[in-house]
N, C-alpha and C positions, 0 to 999 in steps of 0.2 A: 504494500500500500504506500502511496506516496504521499510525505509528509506534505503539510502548508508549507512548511519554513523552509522544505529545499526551490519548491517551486516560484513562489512569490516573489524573490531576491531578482527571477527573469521577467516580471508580470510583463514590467516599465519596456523594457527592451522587445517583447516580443510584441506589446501593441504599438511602439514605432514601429516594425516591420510589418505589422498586418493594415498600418495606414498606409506605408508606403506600398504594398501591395496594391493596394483597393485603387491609389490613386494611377498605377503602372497600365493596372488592369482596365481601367475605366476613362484614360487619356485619349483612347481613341488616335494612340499613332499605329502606324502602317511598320510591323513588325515584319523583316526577311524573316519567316519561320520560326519555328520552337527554341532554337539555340539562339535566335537575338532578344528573345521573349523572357527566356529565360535569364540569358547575360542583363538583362533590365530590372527581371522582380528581385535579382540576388544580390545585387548591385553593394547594397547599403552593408552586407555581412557576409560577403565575402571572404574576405579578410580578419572577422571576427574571430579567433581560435578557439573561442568559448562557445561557438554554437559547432556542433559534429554533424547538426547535418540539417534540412529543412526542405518540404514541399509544399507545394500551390496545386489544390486538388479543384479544375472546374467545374462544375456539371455537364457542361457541352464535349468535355474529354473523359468519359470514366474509364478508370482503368489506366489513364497517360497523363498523372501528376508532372509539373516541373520539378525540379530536382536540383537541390544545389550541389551533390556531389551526381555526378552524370551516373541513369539507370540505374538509382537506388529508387528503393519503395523505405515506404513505413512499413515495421514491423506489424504483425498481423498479429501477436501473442502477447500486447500488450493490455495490462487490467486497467484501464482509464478508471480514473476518478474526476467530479465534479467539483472543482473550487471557486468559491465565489471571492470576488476580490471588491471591497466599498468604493474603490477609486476605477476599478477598469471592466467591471462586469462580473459575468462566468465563465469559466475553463473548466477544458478536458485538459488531466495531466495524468502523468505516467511515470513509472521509474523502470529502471534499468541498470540491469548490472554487466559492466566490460562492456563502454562504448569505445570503439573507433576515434581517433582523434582525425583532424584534419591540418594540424598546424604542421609546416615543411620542415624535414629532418627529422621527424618523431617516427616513421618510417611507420609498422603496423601495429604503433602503440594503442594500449588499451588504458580508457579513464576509470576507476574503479565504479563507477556509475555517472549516470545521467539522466535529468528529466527532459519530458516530451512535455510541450503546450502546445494545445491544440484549439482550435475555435472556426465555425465557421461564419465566415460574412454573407450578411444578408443584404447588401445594400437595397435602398426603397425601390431602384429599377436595375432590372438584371438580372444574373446568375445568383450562386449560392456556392460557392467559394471555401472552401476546406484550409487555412492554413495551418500545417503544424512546425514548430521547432524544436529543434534536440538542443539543449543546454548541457556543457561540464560544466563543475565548479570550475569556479574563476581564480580560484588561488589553492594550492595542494589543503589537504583537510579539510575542505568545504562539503565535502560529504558527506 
């Protein structure tokens, strides 16, 4: 079961990414295909070493999320749980144990866990928009 107190530390950080999402997704530019699509919604975390991984689930694609690490899925075998947050809504979160890191040189290191947030957007016109992000702790013992 995944505590509040590991998840919450990411609430902030994952609804910046799921505004910048909504706004990538809803800009109405003229995208070359799923790899410039993608290079767009992941833009902002990239380079974040503290996220191990992240997808953009559309309704109009099921089954073909974006992917910030190329043809990765989300786990199927995870126990979501509902947390509610006073400042930023409700989440699906999830724990995990030996995640995958992403940061260069760590080769196929393993973080002792990670959580998953997840939520979908609903915006007033459009789709219905799945995003989830994998979080490590951000500093060693954060766990």
């Amino acid at each position: 079961m995944v505590s509040a107190s590991l998840a919450r530390p990411h609430l902030p950080a994952f609804v910046r990414f799921e505004r910048w999402v909504h706004r990538a997704l809803t800009a109405g530019l003229d995208f070359d295909g799923r790899g410039s699509l993608s290079e767009a919604v992941f833009a902002p975390i990239r380079r974040d070493w503290t996220v191990a991984g992240a997808w953009v689930e559309a309704a109009r694609h099921p089954g073909r999320p974006l992917a910030l690490v190329d043809n990765s899925r989300p786990p199927q075998s995870l126990r979501w749980r509902r947390l509610k947050d006073p400042g930023g809504g409700e989440f699906e979160v999830a724990r995990m144990q030996g995640c995958p890191t992403r940061e260069p040189g760590s080769g196929r290191a393993l973080a002792p866990e990670c959580v998953f947030v997840s939520r979908v957007l609903r915006p007033s016109q459009g789709e219905q928009t799945r995003v989830t992000v994998v979080f490590l702790p951000e500093h060693p013992g954060d766990s």
